[in-house]
C-alpha positions as CSV (number, residue, x, y, z in Angstrom):
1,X,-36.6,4.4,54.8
2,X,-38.6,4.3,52.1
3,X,-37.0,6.4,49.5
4,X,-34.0,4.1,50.4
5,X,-35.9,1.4,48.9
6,X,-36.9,3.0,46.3
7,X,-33.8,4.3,45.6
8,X,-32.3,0.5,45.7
9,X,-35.2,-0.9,43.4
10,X,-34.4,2.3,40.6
11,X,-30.4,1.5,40.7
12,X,-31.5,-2.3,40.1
13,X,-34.1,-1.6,37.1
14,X,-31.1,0.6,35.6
15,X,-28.1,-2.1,36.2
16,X,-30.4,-4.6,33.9
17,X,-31.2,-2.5,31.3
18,X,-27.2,-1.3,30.8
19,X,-26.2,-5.6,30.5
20,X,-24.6,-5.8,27.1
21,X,-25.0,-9.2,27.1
22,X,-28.6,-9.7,25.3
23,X,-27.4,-9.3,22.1
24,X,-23.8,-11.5,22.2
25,X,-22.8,-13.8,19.6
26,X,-20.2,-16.7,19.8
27,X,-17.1,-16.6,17.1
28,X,-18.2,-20.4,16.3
29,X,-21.9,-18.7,15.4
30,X,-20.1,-16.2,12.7
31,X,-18.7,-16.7,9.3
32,X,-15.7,-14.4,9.6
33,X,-14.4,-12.7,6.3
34,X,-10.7,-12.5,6.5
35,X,-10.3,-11.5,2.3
36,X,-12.4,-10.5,-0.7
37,X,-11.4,-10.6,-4.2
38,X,-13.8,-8.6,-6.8
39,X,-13.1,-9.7,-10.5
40,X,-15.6,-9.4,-13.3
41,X,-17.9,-12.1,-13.8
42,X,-16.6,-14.4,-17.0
43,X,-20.4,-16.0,-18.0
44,X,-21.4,-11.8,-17.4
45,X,-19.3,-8.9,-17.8
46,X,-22.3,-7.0,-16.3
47,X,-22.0,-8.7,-13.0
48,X,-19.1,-8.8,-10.5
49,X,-17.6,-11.7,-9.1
50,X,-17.1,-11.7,-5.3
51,X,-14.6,-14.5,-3.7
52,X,-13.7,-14.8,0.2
53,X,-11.7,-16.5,2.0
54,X,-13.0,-18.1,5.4
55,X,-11.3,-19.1,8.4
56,X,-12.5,-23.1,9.9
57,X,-11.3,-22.4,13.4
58,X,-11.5,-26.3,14.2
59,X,-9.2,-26.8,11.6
60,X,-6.3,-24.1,12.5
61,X,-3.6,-25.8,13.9
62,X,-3.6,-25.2,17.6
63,X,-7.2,-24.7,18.1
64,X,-9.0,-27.3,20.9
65,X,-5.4,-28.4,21.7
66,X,-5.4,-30.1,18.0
67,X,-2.4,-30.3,15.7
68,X,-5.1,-28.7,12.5
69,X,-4.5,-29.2,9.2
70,X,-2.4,-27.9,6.5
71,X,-3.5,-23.9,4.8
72,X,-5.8,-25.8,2.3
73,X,-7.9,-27.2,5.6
74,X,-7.7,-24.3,7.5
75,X,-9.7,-21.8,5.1
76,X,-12.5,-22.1,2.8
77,X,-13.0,-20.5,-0.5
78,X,-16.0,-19.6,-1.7
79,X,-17.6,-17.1,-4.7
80,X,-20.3,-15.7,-5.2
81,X,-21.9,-13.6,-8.4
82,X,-24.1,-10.5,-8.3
83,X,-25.1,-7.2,-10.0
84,X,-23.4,-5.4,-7.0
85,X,-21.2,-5.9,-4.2
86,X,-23.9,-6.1,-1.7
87,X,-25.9,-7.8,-3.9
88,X,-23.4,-10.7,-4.5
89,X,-23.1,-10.4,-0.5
90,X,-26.6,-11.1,0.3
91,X,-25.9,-14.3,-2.1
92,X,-22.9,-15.5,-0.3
93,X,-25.3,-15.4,3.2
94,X,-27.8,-17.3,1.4
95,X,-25.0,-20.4,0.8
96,X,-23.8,-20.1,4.7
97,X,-25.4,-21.5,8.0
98,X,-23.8,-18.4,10.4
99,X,-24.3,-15.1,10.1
100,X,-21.7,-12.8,8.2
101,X,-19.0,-11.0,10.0
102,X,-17.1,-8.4,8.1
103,X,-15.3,-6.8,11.1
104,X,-12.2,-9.2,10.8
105,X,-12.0,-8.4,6.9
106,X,-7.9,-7.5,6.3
107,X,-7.3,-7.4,2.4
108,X,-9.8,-6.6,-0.5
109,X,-8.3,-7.4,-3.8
110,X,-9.5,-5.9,-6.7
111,X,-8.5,-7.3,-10.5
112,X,-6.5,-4.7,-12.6
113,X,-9.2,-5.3,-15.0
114,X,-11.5,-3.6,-12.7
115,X,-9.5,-1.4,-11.5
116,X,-8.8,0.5,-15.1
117,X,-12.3,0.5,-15.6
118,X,-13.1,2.4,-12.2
119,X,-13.7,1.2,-8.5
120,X,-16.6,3.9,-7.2
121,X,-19.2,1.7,-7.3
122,X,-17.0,-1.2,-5.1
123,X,-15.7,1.1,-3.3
124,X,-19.1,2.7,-2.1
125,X,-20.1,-0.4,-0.6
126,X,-17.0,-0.3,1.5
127,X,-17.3,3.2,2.6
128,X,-21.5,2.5,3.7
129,X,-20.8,-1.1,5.9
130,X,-20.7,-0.1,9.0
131,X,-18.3,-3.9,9.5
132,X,-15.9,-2.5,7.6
133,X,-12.6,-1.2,9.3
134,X,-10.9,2.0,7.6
135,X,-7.6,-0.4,8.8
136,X,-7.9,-2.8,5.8
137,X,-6.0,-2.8,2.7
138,X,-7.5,-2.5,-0.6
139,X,-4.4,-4.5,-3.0
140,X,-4.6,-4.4,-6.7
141,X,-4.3,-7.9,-8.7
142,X,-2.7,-8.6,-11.9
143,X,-4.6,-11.2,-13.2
144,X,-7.5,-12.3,-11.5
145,X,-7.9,-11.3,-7.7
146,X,-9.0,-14.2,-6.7
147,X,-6.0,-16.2,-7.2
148,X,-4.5,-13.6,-4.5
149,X,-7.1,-15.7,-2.6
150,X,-5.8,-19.3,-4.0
151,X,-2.2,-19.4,-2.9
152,X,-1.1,-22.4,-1.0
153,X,2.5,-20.4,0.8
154,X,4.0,-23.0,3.0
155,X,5.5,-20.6,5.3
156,X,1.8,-19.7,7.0
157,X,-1.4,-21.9,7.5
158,X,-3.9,-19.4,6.9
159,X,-3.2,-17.5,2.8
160,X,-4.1,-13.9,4.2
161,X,-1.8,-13.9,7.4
162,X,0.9,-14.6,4.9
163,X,-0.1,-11.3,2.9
164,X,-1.1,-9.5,5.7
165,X,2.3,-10.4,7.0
166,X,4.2,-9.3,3.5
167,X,2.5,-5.9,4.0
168,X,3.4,-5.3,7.3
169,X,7.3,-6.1,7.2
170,X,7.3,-4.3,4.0
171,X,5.9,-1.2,5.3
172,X,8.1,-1.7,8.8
173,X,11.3,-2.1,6.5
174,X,10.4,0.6,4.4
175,X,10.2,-0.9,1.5
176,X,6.4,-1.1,0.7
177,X,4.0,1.6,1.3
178,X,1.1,1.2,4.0
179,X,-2.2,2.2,2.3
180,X,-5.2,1.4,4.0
181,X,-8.5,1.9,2.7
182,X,-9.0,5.5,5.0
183,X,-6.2,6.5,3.1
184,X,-7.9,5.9,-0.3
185,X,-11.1,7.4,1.1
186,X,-9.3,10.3,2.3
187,X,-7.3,10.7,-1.1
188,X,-10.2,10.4,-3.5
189,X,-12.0,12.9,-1.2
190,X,-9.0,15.4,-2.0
191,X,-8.9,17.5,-5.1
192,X,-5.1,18.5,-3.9
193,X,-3.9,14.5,-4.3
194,X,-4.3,11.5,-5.7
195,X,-4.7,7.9,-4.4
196,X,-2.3,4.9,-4.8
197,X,-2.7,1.4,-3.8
198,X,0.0,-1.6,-3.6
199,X,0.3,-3.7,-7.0
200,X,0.9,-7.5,-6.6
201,X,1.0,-10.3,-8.5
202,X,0.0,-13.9,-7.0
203,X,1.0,-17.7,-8.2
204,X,0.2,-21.0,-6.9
205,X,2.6,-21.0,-4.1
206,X,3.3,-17.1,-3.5
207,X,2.9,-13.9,-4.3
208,X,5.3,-10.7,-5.9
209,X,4.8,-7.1,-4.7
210,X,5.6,-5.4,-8.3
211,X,5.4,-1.9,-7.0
212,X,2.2,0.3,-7.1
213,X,-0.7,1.5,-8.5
214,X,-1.7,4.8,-10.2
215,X,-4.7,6.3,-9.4
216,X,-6.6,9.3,-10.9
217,X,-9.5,9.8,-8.9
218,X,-11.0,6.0,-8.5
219,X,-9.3,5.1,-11.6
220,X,-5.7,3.0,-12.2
221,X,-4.3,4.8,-15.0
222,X,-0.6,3.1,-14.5
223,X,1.9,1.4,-12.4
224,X,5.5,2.1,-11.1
225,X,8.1,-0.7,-11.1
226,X,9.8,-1.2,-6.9
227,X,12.9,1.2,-7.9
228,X,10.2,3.9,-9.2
229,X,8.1,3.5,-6.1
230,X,11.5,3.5,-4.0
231,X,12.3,6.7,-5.3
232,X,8.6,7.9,-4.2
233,X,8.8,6.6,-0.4
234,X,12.1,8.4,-0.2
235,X,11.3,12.3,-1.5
236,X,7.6,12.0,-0.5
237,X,7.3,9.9,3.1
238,X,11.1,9.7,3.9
239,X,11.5,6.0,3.7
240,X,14.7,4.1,3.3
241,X,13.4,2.2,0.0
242,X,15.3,-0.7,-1.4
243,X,19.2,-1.2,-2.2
244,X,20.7,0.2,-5.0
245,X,22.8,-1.6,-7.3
246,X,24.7,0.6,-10.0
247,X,27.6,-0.6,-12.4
248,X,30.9,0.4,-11.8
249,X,32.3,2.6,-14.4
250,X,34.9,1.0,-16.8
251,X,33.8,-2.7,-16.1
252,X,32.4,-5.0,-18.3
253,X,29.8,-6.4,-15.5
254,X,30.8,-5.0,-12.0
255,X,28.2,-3.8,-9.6
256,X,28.2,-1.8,-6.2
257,X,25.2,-2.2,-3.9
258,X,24.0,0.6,-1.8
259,X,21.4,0.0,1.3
260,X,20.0,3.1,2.6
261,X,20.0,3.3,6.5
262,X,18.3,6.5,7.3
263,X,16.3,9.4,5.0
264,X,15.3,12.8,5.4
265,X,13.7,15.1,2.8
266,X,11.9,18.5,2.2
267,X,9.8,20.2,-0.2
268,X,11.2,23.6,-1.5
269,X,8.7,25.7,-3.1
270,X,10.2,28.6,-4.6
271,X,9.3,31.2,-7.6
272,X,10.7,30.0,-11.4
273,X,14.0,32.6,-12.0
274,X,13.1,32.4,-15.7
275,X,9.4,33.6,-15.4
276,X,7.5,36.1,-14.2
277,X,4.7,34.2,-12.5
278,X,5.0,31.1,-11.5
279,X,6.8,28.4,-8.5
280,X,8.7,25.1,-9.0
281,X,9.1,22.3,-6.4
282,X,12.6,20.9,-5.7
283,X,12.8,17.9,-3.0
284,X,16.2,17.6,-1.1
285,X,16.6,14.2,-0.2
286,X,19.5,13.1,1.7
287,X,20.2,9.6,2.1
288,X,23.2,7.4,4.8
289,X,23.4,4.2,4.0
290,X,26.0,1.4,3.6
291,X,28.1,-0.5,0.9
292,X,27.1,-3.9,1.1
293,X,28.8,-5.7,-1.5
294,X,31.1,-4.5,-4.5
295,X,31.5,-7.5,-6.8
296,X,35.3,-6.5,-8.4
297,X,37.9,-7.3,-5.8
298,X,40.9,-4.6,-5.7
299,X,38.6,-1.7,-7.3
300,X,38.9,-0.2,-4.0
301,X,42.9,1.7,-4.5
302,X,43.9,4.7,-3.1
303,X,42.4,6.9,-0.5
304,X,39.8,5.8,1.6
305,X,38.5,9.8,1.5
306,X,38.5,9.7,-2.9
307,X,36.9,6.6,-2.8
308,X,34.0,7.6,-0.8
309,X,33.5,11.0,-3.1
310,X,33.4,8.4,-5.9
311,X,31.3,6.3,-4.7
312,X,28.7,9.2,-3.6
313,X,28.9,10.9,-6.6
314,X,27.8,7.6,-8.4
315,X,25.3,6.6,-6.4
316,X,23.8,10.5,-6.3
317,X,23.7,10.4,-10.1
318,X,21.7,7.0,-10.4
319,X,19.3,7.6,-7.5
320,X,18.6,11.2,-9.5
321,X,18.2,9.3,-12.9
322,X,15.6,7.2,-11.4
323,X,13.9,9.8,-9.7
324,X,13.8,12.2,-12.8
325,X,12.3,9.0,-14.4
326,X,9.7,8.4,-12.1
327,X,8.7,12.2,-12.2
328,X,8.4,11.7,-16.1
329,X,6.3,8.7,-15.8
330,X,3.9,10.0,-12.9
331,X,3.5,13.8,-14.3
332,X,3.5,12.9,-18.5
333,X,1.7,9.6,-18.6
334,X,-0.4,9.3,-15.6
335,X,-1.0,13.0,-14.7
336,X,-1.6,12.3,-11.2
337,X,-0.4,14.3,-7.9
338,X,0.4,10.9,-5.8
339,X,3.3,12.8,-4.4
340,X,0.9,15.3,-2.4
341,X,2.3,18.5,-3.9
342,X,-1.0,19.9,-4.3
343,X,-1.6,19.8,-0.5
344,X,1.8,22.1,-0.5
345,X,0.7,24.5,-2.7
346,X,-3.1,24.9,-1.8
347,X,-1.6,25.2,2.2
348,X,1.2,27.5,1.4
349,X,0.2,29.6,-1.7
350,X,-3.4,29.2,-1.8
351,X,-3.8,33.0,-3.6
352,X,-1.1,33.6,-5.4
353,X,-1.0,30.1,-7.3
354,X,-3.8,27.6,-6.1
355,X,-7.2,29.3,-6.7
356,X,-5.7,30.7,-10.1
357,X,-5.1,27.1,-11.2
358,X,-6.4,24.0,-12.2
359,X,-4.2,21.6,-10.4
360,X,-5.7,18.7,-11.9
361,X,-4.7,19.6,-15.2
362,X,-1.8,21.9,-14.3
363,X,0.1,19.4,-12.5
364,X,1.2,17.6,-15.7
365,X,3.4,20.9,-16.4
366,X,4.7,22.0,-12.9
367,X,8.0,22.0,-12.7
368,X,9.8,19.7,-10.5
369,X,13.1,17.8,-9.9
370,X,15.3,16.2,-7.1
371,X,18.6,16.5,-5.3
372,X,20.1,14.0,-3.6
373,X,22.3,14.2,-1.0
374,X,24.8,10.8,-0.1
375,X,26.9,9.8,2.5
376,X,28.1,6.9,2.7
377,X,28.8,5.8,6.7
378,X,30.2,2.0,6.3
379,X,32.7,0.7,3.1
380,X,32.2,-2.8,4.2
381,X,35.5,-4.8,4.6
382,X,37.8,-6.5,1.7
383,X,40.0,-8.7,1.2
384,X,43.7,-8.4,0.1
């Protein structure tokens, strides 16, 4: 009977010290981060310039079974200056009454400024706070990335859901690439690829995604336009991209538009016929997609069958141009691997090619092109 009780007092000693309780904080006690912007400091170019955006939950419409307020009630801006990034954090808790929380923290915008200047040191902060989730996404500003911060859209309350929101459809769509910041952590950890980050710009009322970012190690070197980054989600991650709109041939200012439906690509790796050593890289990418609109009524004669070869072989031949041009751009200019090649080659030819080169500088000269592939599955219906 006795080790019974003892038993029964040991199981209730343990069941108190396993509450989880002791330690709990209420969501009105925390200042939750949902953005931060990092410029550089205008009164010190030594110093960084930390912005956030802040959530009033009393304010957000709905909340306590009250209407709210309008986006410019709902959040609260505030900056903050300091030598570092947790420096100019331990600032921005010394101008609060609640305690930090960084766990809810969705966008980090960083200034192009910055960003051609080099983003380790920010960067290192992120990767060291424990509050920070890998799930965020690190945006690049042009201009100031605190205005990213300072839009008033009238299509959400709260400015980050709308961006938040602009990134997700994108990326769901296809049209805009979903880099988080363990994807940047994992690239810049990677001597076989490169990083890349979406490039924005943001007015007073909304904000333009203008393609992406080029990074060389933690360092923009360039940009891509949306058709160049297009071209890249297709051959690289096999995503549908954007429409195409190419003139028609012998018209003054006719235009047929092309929506890709569905992609599929590979990498080919195979040895240069024209040298004794070496490999190029040729993507296949073949694309379905729709006619959506052709402009010049009655351009559409003859047989349904030639019309379709024309309009393939027109729409192959523009969707090549733009990816020979992105190639140029990325390999030339930037000399960055963002298309992951170097994961190819060190996987699949790691001694004949990868430990007798180095990629970082060799990539700039590696041959490589694409060949599209396009069938057209819907003409679209025209008058007579």
């Amino acid at each position: 009977m006795a080790k019974r009780w003892l038993l029964v007092c040991m199981m209730l000693i343990v069941s108190c010290m396993l509450t989880g309780c002791w330690d709990r904080r209420e969501l009105e006690e925390r200042a939750s981060i949902l953005a931060i912007a990092v410029d550089v400091d205008e009164e010190n170019e030594n110093n960084y310039r930390m912005t956030v955006q802040i959530p009033i939950p009393i304010k957000i419409a709905g909340s306590s079974g009250q209407g709210g307020g309008g986006n410019t009630d709902a959040v609260k801006i505030m900056s903050v200056t300091g030598r570092t990034i947790s420096d100019a954090t331990s600032n921005l808790q010394l101008r609060l009454n609640q305690r930090l929380f960084l766990g809810h923290t969705r966008v980090l915008a960083v200034s192009e400024e910055i960003a051609r200047e080099g983003i380790e040191h920010i960067m290192d902060w992120f990767r060291r706070e424990p509050q920070i989730r890998r799930l965020l996404w690190p945006i690049i500003v042009k201009g100031k990335a605190a205005s990213l911060l300072e839009i008033k859209p009238e299509l959400a309350q709260i400015p980050v859901v709308f961006i938040m929101d602009l990134i997700e459809n994108g990326q769901k769509m296809g049209i805009i690439p979903n880099k988080t910041l363990g994807d940047f952590f994992n690239a810049t950890s990677n001597k076989a690829m490169q990083p890349l980050l979406n490039y924005v710009e943001a007015s007073r009322n909304e904000v333009k995604w203008k393609g992406i970012a080029i990074f060389r190690n933690h360092r923009m070197v360039g940009s891509l336009n949306p058709n160049h980054t297009w071209s890249l989600l297709q051959i690289r991650d096999k995503k549908r991209g954007g429409d195409v709109v190419v003139k028609l041939p012998e018209t003054e200012d006719d235009y047929v538009t092309f929506r890709p439906r569905f992609v599929d690509s590979n990498l080919e790796l195979k040895p240069l016929l024209r040298r004794e050593e070496g490999l190029e890289a040729i993507y296949h990418c073949e694309i379905q997609g729709d006619i959506v609109e052709l402009t010049k009524q009655g351009y559409r004669k003859g047989a349904p069958e030639k019309f379709i070869k024309e309009m393939e072989a027109l729409i192959k031949k523009e969707m090549e141009e733009r990816a020979e041009q992105m190639i140029v751009k990325v390999q030339k200019q930037y000399n960055s691997d963002i298309f992951k090649l170097g994961l190819k080659l060190r996987g699949h030819h790691y001694r004949d090619y990868w430990i007798k080169h180095d990629w970082i500088q060799d990539f700039r000269n590696f041959p490589i092109r694409v060949e599209y592939t396009i069938k057209l599955r819907r003409l679209g219906m025209e008058m007579q």
